[in-house]
C-alpha positions as CSV (number, residue, x, y, z in Angstrom):
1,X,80.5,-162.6,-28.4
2,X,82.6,-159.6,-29.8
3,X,81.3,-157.4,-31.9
4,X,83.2,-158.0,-35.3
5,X,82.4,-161.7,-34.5
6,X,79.0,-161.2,-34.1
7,X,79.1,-158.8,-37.1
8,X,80.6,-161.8,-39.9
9,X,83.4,-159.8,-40.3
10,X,85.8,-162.7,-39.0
11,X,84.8,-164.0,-42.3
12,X,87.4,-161.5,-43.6
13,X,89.9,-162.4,-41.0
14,X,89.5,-165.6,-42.6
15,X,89.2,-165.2,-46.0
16,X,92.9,-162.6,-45.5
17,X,94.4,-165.1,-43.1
18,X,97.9,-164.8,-44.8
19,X,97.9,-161.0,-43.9
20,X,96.5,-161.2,-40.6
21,X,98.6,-164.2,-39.4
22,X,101.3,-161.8,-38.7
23,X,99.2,-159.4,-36.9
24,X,98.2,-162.5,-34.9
25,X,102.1,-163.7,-34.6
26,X,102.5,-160.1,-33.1
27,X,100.3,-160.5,-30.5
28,X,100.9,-164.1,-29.7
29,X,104.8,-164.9,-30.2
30,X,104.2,-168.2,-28.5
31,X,102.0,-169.3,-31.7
32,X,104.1,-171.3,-33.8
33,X,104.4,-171.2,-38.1
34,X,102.7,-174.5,-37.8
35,X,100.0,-173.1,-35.3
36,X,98.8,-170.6,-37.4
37,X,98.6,-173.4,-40.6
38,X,96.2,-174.9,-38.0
39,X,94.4,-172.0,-37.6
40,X,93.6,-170.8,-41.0
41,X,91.7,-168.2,-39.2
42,X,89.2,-170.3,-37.6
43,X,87.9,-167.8,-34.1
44,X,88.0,-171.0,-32.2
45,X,91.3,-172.5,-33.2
46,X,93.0,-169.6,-32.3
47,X,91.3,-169.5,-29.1
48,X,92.3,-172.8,-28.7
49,X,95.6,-172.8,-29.6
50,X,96.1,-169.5,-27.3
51,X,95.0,-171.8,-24.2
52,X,97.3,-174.0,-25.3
53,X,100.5,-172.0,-25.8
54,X,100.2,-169.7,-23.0
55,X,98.0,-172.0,-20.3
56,X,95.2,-169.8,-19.8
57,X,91.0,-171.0,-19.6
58,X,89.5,-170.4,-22.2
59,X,87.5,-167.4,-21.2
60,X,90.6,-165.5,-20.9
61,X,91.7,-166.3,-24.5
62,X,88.3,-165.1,-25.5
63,X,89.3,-161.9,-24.2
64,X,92.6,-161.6,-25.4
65,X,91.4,-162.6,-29.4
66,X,88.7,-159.7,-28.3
67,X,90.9,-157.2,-27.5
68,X,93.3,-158.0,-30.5
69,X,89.6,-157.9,-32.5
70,X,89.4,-154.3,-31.3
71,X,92.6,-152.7,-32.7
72,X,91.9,-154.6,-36.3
């Protein structure tokens, strides 16, 4: 589990969706407008939605949103 996971901080990644939503459309360009409505900053969604558009297992999304967690 990452660390600002584990920390409830992706309680402010949700709570400041809107702002980070472009971070995360940076990162991701595959994510579509109506992905990231999905999302609303849910960990998992993204997660999920990062298998999804790209075709990876879902341990390697887990990395990639970890990473991305990193630089926030």
């Amino acid at each position: 589990m990452s660390p600002l996971y584990a920390a409830g901080a992706w309680d402010q990644v949700e709570g400041k969706w809107d702002q980070f939503s472009g971070k995360v459309k940076q990162r991701w360009g595959k994510l579509t407008d109506d992905d990231l409505l999905v999302i609303k900053g849910k960990r998992q969604e993204l997660i999920g939605k990062i298998q999804e558009r790209y075709g990876v297992v879902k341990s390697e999304a887990e990395k990639q949103v970890e990473e991305w967690e990193k630089d926030l």
